[in-house]
N, C-alpha and C positions, 0 to 999 in steps of 0.2 A: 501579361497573363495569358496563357494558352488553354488554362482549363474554361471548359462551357461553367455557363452560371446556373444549369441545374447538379454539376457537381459540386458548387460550393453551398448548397441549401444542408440544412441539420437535419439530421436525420429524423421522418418521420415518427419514428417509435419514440423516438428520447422526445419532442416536442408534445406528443401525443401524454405522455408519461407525468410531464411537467405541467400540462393542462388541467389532467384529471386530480393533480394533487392542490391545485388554486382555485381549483372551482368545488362549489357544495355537491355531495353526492344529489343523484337524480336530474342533474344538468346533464343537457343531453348537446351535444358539439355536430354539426353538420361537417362532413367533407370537406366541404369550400372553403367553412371555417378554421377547418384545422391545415391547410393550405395555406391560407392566407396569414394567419399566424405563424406560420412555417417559415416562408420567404419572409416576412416582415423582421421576424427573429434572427435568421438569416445576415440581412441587409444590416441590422441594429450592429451584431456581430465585427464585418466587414469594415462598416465606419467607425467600429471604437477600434478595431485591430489600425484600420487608416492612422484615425487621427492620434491615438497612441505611438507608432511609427515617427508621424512627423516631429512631435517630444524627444523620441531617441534620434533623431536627423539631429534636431536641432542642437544636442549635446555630443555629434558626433559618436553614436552609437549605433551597431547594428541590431542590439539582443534588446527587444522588448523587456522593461521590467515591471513588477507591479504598481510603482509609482510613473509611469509611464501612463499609465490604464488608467488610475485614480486622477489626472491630469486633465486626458483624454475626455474622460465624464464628465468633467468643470468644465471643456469647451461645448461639447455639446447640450451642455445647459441642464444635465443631470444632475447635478451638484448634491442634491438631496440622498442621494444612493450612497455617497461619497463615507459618510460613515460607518456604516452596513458593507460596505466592502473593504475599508479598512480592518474592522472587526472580524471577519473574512479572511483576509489577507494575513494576521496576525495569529489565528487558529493554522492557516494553513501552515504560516513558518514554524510554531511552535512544532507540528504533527511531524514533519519533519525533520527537525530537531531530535524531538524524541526516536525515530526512526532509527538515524545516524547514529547515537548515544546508544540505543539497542545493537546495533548491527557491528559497532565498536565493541562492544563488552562480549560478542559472540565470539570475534578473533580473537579478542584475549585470553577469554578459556577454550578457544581450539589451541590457539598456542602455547596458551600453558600444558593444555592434556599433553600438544605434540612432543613438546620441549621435557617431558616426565618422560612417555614410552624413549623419546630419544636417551636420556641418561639412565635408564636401565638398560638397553641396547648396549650403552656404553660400556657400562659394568659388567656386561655379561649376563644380564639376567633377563629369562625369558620376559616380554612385554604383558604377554599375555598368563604367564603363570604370575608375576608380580600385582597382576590386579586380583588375581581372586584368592587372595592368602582366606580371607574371614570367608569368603562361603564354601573354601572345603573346610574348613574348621566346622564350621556352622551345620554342613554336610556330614560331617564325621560324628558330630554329635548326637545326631538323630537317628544315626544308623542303627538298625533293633537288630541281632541277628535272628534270623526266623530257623526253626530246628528242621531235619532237611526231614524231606519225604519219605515213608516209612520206614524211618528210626526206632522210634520209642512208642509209637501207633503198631508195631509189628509187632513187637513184645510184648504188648501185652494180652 
């Protein structure tokens, strides 16, 4: 590893951020404390990314996955979390899931829209005059004509 071990610490602000949300309002955090907290979180980090790793070694794998981590916790004697990150882990796949299933049904009506202006292209018909048949209808209906300017206000 070539990076220094103050660029592997989490970043103040998110630590910072994480603190104030586990602790009761009116607690008040020293510096040192939030430091110390910092690199500790840090280090916690480091060794589950470690010993997670050596899980994917040992199955001949390069890509961390999340049963990897949930493993990783059982050796480090975490085991208790082990639920809570599962539950975790299965919101995340789920959000994801729906993401992909959204981001799918996006292409299909760009490609249906596409696949329409294209068969009117086809045909010869404007794209754009084929989409708004009902609003100059709708346009043409409203239309009032207004009597022009001194017309019939002249006469009399």
């Amino acid at each position: 590893m070539s990076e220094k071990t103050d660029d592997l610490n989490l970043p103040a602000s998110v630590v910072t951020r994480i603190m104030k949300e586990a602790i009761p309002d009116g607690v008040a955090v020293s510096k040192e404390a939030r430091q110390a907290i910092s690199k500790a979180a840090s280090v916690f980090v480091l060794y589950c990314t470690a010993c997670a790793n050596s899980h994917a070694t040992k199955v001949k794998r390069k890509t961390l996955l999340g049963a990897d981590v949930l493993a990783a916790m059982d050796d480090m004697e975490f085991e208790h979390f082990v639920p809570d990150l599962k539950e975790s882990l299965a919101a995340f796949r789920k959000d994801q899931q729906e993401k992909k299933e959204t981001a799918a049904e996006r292409r299909k009506a760009a490609q249906a829209a596409s696949a329409a202006v294209d068969s009117h292209a086809d045909a010869g018909v404007d794209p754009a005059a084929a989409a708004q048949p009902a609003a100059m209808d709708a346009a043409a209906a409203s239309h009032v004509e207004e009597p022009e300017a001194g017309g019939d206000a002249a006469d009399a």
